[in-house]
NUVEXSE-809302 format. One record per residue: residue in one letter; x, y, z of N, C-alpha, C in turn. Coordinates in pm, whole numbers, plus 50000, padded with zeros to 5 digits. Atoms other than C-alpha are relative to their C-alpha. Layout:
REM residues N
AXYZXYZXYZ/...
REM end
This chain:
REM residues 406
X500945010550043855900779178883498705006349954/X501124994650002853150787078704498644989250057/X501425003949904849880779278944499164997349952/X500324999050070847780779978677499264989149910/X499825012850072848800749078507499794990050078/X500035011849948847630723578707499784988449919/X499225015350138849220687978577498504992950054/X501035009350035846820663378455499444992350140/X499875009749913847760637878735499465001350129/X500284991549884846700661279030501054991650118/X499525008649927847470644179357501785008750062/X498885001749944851010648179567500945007249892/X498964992350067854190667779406500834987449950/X499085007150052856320643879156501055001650015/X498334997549985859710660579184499585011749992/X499944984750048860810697179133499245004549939/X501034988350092858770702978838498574998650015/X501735000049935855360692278995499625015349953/X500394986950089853420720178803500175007149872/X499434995650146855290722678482499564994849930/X500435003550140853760717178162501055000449919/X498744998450136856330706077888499064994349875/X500125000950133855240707877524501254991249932/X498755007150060857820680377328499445001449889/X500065005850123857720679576955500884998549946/X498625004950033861270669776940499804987349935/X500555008050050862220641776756500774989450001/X498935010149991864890612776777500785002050090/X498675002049853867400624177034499615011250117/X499714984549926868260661877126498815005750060/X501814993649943864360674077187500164995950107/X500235015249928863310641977357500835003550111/X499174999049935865940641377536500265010850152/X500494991749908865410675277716498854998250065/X501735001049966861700668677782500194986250104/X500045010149884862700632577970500685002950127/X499244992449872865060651478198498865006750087/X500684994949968862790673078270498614988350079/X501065009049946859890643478321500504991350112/X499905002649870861880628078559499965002250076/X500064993849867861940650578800498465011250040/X501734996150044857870655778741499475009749952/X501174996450111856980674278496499224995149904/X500365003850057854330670078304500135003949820/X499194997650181855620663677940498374993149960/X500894996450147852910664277624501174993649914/X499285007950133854940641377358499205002049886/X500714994450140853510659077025500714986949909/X499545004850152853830632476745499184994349907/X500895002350119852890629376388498784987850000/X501055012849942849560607876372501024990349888/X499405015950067850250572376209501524997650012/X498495001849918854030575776271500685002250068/X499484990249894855050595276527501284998150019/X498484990949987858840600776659500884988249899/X498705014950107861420579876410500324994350122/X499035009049875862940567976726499244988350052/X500655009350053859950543076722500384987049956/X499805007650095861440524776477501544991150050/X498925002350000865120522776621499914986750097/X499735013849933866340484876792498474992150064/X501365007549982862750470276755500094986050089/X500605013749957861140441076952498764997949972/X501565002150023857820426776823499615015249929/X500014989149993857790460776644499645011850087/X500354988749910857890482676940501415001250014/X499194993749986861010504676952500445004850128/X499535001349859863130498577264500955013050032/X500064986150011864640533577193499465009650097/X501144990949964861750550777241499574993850153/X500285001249891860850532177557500785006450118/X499244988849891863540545877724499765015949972/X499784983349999863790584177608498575003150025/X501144996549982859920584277608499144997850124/X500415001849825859750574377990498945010150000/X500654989549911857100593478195498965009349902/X501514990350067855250614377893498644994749928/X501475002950073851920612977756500155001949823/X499774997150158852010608477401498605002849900/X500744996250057849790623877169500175001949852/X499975001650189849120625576784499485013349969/X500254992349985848930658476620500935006549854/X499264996650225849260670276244500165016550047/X499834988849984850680707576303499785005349849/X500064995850083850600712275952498705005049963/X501194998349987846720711375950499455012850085/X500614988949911844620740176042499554996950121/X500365004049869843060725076312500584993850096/X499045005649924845780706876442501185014350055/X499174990649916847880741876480498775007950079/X501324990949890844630757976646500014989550166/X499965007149892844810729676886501314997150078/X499035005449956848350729176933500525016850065/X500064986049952848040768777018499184997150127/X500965003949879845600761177285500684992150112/X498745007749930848400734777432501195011050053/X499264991249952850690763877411499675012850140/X500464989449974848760789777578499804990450162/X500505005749861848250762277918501234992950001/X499145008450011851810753277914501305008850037/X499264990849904854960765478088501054994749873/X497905002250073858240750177830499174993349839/X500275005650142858060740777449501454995149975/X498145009850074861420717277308499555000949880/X500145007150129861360714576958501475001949940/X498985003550089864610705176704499924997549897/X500754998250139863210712676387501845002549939/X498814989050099865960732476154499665014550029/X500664985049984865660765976178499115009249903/X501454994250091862400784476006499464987049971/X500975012050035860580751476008499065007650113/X501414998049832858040763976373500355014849898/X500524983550028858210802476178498884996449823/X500744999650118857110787775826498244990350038/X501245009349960854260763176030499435018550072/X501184987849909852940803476208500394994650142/X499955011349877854690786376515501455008050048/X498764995650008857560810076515499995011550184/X500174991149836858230828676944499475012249961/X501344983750058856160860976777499044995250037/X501325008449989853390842476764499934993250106/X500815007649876853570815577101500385015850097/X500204991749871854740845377316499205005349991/X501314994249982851800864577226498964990250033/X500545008749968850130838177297499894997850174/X499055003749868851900826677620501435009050028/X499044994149968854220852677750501274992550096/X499215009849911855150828978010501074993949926/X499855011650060856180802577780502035003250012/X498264999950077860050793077749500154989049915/X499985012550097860900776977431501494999650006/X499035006450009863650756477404500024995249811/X499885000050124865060756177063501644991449983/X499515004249981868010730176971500194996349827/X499725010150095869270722176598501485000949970/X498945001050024872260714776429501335014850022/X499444993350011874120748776420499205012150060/X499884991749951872170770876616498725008149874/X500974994950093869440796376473500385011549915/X499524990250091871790823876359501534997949953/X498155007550065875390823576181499564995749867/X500005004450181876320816375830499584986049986/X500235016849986875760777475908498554994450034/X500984999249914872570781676096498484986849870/X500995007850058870510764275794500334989249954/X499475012150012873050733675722499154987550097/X500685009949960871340699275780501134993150150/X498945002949901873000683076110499214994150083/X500505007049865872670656776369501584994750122/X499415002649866874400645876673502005002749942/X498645000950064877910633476472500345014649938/X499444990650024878130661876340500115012750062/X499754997949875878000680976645501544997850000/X498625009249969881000657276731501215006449908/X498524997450055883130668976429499935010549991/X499524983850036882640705976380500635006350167/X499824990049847883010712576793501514998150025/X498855002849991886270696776784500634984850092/X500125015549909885350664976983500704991049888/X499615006750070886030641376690501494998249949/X498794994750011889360657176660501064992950072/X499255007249894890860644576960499754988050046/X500795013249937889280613677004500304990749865/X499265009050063891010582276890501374997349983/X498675005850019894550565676803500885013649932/X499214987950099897080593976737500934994349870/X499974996650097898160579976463498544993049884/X501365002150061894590571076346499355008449942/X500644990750029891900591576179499295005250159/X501324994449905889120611476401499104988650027/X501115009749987886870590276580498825007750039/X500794999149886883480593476693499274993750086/X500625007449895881570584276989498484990449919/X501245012550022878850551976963499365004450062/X501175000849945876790566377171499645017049901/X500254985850104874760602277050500425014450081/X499434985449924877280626677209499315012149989/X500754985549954876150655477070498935004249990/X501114995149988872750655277090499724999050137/X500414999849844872750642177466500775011450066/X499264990449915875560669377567499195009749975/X501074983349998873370697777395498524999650107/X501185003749956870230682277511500104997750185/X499324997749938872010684177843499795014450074/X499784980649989872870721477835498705004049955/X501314993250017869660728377714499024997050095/X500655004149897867400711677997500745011750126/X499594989849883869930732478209499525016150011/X500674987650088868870761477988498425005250057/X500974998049958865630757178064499495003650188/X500394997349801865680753778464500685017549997/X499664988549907867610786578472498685010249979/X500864994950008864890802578270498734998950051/X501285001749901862280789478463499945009250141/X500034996649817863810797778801500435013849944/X499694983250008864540836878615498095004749953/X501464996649995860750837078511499575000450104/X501295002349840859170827278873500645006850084/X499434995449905861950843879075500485013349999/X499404989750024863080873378924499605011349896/X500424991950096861370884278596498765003350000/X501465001549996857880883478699498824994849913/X500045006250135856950858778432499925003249867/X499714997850085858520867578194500864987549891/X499385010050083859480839877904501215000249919/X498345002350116862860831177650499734993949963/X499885010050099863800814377442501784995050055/X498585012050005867150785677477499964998149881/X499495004350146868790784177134501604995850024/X499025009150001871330755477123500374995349899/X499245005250093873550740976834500524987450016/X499315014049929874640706676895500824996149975/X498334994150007878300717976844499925001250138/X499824991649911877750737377145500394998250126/X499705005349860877750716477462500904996449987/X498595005950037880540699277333501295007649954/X498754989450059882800726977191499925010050144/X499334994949830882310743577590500284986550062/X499405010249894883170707777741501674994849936/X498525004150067886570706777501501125004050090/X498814992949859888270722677821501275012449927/X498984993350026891630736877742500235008549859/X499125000250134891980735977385499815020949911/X499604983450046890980775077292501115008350025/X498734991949913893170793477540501564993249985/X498645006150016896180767977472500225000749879/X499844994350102895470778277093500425012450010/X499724985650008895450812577178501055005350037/X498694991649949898180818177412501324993349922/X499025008450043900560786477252499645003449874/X499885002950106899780785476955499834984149939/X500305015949939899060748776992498624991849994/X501445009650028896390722476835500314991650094/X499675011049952896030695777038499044989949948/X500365012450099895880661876873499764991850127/X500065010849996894880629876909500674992950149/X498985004049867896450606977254498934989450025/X500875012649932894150577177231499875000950182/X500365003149883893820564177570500955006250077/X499814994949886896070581377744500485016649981/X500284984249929896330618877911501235009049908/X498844991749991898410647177735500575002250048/X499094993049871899570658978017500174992850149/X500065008449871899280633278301501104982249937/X499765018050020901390599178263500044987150012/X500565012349940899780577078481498834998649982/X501275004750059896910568878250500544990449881/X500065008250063895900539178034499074992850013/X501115007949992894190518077936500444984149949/X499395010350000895560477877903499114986849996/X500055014849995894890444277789500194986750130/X499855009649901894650417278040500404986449962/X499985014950115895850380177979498724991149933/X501225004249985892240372178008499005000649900/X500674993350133891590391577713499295016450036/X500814986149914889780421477953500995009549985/X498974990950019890770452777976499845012750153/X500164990849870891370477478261500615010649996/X499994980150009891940517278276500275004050157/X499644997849912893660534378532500555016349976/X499884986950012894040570678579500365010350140/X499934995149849896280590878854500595016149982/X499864982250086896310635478843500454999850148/X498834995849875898290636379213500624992050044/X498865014650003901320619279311499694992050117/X500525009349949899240605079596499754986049917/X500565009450103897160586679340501154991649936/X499005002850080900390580379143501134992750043/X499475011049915902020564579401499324986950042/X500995010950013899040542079426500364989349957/X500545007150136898890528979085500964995750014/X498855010350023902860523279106500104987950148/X499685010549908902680505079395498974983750000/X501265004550028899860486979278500644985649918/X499145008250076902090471879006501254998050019/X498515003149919905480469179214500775008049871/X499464985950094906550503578987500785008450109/X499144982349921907240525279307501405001150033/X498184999249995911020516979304500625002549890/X499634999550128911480521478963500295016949967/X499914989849996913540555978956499395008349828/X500304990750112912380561578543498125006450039/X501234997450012908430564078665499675005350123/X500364996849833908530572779033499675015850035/X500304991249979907870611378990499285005249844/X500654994050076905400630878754501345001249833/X499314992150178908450648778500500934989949992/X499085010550034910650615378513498964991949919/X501095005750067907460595878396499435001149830/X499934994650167906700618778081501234998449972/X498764999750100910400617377973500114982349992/X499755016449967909930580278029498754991249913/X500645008150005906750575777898499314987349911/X499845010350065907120548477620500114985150087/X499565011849915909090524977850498734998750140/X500805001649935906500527178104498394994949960/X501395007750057903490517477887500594990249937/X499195011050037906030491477789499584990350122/X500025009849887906190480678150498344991450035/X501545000450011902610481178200499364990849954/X500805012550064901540461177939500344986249983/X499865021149979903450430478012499734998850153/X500695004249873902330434478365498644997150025/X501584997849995898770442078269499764983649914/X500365006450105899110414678003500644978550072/X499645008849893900670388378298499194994550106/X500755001549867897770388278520498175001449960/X501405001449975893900383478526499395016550038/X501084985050018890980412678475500075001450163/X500505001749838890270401278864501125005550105/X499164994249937893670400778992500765009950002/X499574986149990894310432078889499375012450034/X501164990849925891260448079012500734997550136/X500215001849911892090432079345501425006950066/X498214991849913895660446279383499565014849998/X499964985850030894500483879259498964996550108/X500254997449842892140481879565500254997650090/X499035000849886894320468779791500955009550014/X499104986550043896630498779673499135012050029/X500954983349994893670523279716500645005349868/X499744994350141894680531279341498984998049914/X501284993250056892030549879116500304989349859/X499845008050103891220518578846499164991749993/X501485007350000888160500378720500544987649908/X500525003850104887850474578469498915002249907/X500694997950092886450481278140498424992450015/X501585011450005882560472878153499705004449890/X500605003150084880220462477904498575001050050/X501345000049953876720465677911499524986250139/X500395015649917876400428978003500275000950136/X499384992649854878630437878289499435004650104/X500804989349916876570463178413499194992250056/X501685000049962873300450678410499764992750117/X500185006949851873680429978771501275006550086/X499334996749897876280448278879499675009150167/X500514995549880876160454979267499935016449988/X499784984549943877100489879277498945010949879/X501054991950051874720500079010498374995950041/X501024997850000872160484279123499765003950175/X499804992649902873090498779460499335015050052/X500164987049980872650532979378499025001449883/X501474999550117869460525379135500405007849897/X499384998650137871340530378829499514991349884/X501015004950090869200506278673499174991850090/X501555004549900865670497078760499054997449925/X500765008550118862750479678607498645007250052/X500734989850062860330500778485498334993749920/X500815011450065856420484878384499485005749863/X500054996850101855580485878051498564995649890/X500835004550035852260479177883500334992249849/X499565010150111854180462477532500484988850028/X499405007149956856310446777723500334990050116/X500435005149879855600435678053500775011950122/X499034992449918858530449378257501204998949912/X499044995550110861620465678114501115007850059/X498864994449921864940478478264500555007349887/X499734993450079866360505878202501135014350070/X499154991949886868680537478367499075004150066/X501214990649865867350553578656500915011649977/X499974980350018867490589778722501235005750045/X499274992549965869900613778715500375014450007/X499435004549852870910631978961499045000250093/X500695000549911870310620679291499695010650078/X500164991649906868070642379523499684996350081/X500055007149877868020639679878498015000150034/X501854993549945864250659579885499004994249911/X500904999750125862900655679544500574990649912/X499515007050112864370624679378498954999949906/X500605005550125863570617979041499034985249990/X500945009150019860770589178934499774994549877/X500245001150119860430567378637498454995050061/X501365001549942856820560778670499474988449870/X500005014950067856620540078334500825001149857/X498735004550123858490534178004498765009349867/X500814991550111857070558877645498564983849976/X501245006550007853730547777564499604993049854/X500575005150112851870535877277499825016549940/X500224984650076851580564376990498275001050032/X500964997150019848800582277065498874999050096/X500524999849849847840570277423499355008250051/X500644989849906847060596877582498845014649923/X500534992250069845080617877325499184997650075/X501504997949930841530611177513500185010250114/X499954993449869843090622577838500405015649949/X499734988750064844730651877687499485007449944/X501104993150064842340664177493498445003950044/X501184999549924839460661077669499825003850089/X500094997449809840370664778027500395013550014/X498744984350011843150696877935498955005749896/X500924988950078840960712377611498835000849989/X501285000150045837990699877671499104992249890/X500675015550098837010679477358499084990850035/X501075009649959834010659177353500644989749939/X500165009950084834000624077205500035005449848/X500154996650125832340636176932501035008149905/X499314996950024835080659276861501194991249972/X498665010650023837890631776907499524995649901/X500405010850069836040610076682500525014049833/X499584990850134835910641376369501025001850011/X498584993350009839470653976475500564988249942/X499415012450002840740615776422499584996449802/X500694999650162838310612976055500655010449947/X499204991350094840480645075940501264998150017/X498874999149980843430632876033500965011950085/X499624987349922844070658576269500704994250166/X499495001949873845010638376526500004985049962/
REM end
């Protein structure tokens, strides 16, 4: 930890990173994204964004034009306005660096070297410093300067590949896979380098350079080594398991749908007993099942398609068999068991009043995580920030603001 940096907020330890300064000038997902991880578990994040418009994500699923987006990913930081392109805005954004323990940014690559912003320059600056670096393909490689966001992540890693109706095209995910899986691995990125600066290197700084292929092409599991040694793509298998045959996913008469998934013949005895299957010699063991397994998603779906979302929840836990029903947001948002384990929690919001939203993850027994309030107004926190951390008079805010510098 650097000692050094004492956070704005003073007072009591927030979480783990009580003491960490994070620099964000990420910008829609993947950055962001690292920097709120990180703010949950108290550090103090710096949200760098452009004056008059600051992060696009702003803009995304508006209310009253305030970007419900951004309220979530921009939890917990201070947001600030801040033209880097401007001389005085990179003199001031050097000065940020130099009292600051982590930098995120998700530029392209040579965008922070052609701004004088390039790790030559902040580590001399800040030796400490670990920057976190995150764009489409990574900063070196023949690809390294191709334009790229999340989806496309998704299709070069090989995610998109396998995902969907085998005999369908490639799908990809609705939500922003691969900027949250990189953005992910990169937050992880960062704790190791933190805890190899304070524990081991004698602060000594890195750099995290991520591709947002990357988290996702190491979470593809098998599929290299079963290329390499087989010889063997593996396609497509909608909803259910290559290699397991007590998975699915099924229609209800109700119209609902429910998913069920069993990897030991405990489990697998469950599920058939669940649906009065376990006498049935074509499904009753693992390698009878695969040679079976047409007629068994046959059976299935006029059983699944015979009975209520409810009463088929209520038999698979009377079975102790591993099987949810499909939720929906709507679903969620009162459900007991999330709001059990503060999986969503209402969060106050100065646009909005109060505002729900996920809670933190993961749980700690010592140092849980804290949403403390929902992203701010652009530009909030510039007085405090500037003034309190560099010093800045008034008078200064007032000229920095007349040049557009902030």
């Amino acid at each position: 930890m650097n000692t050094a940096n004492t956070p704005l907020q003073g007072g009591l330890a927030q979480g783990v990173f009580d003491g960490i300064r994070v620099l964000d000038i990420g910008h829609v997902v993947a950055g962001p994204f690292v920097a709120s991880v990180m703010a949950d578990f108290g550090a103090e994040v710096i949200k760098i964004e452009k004056p008059g418009t600051g992060d696009p994500l702003r803009w995304i699923y508006p209310k009253d034009q305030v970007g419900l987006f951004y309220k979530m990913q921009a939890r917990n930081k201070q947001s600030i306005t801040l033209d880097l392109k401007h001389p005085e805005g990179k003199a001031l954004f050097l000065d940020l660096v130099a009292r600051s323990d982590v930098l995120v940014e998700n530029f392209r690559p040579g965008v922070m070297e052609r701004l004088g912003l390039g790790w030559d320059v902040l580590s001399e600056i800040n030796p400490r410093l670990v920057m976190c670096r995150l764009s489409g393909f990574g900063q070196t490689g023949p690809y390294a300067g191709r334009r790229a966001y999340g989806r496309i992540g998704e299709a070069f890693a090989g995610f998109a590949h396998i995902t969907g109706d085998p005999n369908g095209p490639p799908s990809h995910s609705q939500m922003s896979v691969g900027d949250t899986v990189a953005g992910t691995w990169a937050a992880m990125g960062v704790m190791m380098a933190l805890y190899w600066r304070d524990a081991q290197a004698g602060g000594a700084g890195q750099v995290i350079d991520i591709g947002l292929y990357e988290g996702l092409f190491r979470q593809i599991e098998q599929q290299v080594i079963v290329y390499d040694q087989l010889g063997k793509a593996l396609e497509r298998t909608g909803s259910n398991h290559r290699n397991v045959p007590y998975t699915g996913l099924f229609k209800t008469r109700d119209g609902g749908y429910y998913s069920f998934s069993a990897v030991t013949e405990r489990s697998a005895r469950d599920i058939l007993a669940a649906m009065s299957l376990a006498q049935d010699d074509r499904f009753n063991t693992f390698e009878r099942c695969m040679q079976h397994r047409d007629e068994f998603a046959t059976a299935v779906t006029g059983w699944m398609g015979a009975r209520s979302l409810h009463e088929i929840d209520e038999l698979f836990q009377h079975h102790d068999a591993p099987g949810t029903p499909v939720k929906s947001i709507a679903d969620l948002m009162d459900d007991p068991h999330i709001q059990a384990r503060e999986m969503m929690i209402s969060v106050p919001d100065k646009d909005l009043g109060t505002v729900r939203m996920q809670g933190v993850v993961p749980k700690l027994s010592r140092t849980p995580g804290k949403v403390r309030h929902a992203g701010q107004v652009l530009g909030e926190s510039n007085g405090h920030v500037y003034k309190d951390l560099l010093g800045c008079t008034d008078a200064r805010l007032q000229e920095l603001r007349r040049k557009g510098v902030i």
